[in-house]
N, C-alpha and C positions, 0 to 999 in steps of 0.2 A: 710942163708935163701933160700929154693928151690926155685924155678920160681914157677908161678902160675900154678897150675895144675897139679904138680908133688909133693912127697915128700921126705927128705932125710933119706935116710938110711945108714948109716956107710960111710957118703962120696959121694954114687952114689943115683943121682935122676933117681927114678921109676915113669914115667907119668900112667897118668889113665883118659881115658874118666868121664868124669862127667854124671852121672845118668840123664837122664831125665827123668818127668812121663808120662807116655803115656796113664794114664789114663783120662779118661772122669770125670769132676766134677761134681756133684751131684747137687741137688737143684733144685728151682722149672721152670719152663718154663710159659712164657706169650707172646702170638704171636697177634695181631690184624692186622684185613683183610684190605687189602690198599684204597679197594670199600669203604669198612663202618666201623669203628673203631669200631661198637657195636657189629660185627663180629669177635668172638676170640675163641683162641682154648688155652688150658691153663693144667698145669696139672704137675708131678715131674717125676723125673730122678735118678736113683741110679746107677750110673757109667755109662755104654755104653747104658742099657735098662733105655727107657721112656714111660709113656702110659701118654696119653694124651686126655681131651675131648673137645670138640667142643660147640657151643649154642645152638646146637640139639640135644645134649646128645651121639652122637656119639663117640665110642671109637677108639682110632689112636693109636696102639702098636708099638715102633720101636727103632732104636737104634740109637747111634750116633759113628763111626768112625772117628779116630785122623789118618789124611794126613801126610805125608813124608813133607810138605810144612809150619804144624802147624797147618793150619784149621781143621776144623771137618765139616763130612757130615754127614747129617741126612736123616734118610728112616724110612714112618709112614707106614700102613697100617690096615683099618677097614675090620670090620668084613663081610662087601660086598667088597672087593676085591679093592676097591680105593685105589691110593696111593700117597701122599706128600711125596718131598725129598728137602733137598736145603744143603745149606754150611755156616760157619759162616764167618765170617769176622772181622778188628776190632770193626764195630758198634753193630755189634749183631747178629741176625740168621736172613736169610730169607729163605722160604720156597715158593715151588711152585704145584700144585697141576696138576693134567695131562690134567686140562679145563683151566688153564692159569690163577686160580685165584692165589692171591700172598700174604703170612704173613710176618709182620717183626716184631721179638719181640727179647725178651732176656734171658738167662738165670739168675737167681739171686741167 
């Protein structure tokens, strides 16, 4: 039987890196504002690109990057030039806004 992580061939074990996915998972996003929970910004994701709106109707286009470390950063950006970024973590996503307001939601 080879060791883990390699396999045999005619006697000699050939190791191999295991595949990781470096993709970004899909699915929908629910973030509620830390001030007011009736404050949410909500909306789906199809790999790296997410568009997302707000309880203004506001649209927040951006993507999400997978880190060297495993996490993933998020970058929004509306059609007036604001912009939301944060990281996840294992609880979920927090996001922060460039006035210091703060969401913390999740992906599902």
């Amino acid at each position: 039987m080879p060791p883990r992580g390699g396999r045999a061939h005619n006697g000699i074990v050939i190791y191999s890196k295991r595949k990781r996915s470096t993709a970004v998972k899909s699915g929908f996003y629910r973030f509620e504002s830390m001030r007011s929970p009736r404050n949410t910004i909500y909306g789906s994701g199809d790999g790296e690109f997410i568009r997302l709106r707000d309880e203004f109707g506001t649209v927040w286009r951006g993507q999400a990057e997978r880190l060297s470390d495993e996490s993933i950063h998020f970058r929004f950006r509306n059609e007036h030039g604001r912009t939301i970024s944060g990281v996840s973590d294992s609880w979920g996503v927090v996001l922060r806004d460039e006035k210091g307001n703060t969401w913390r939601g999740f992906v599902d």
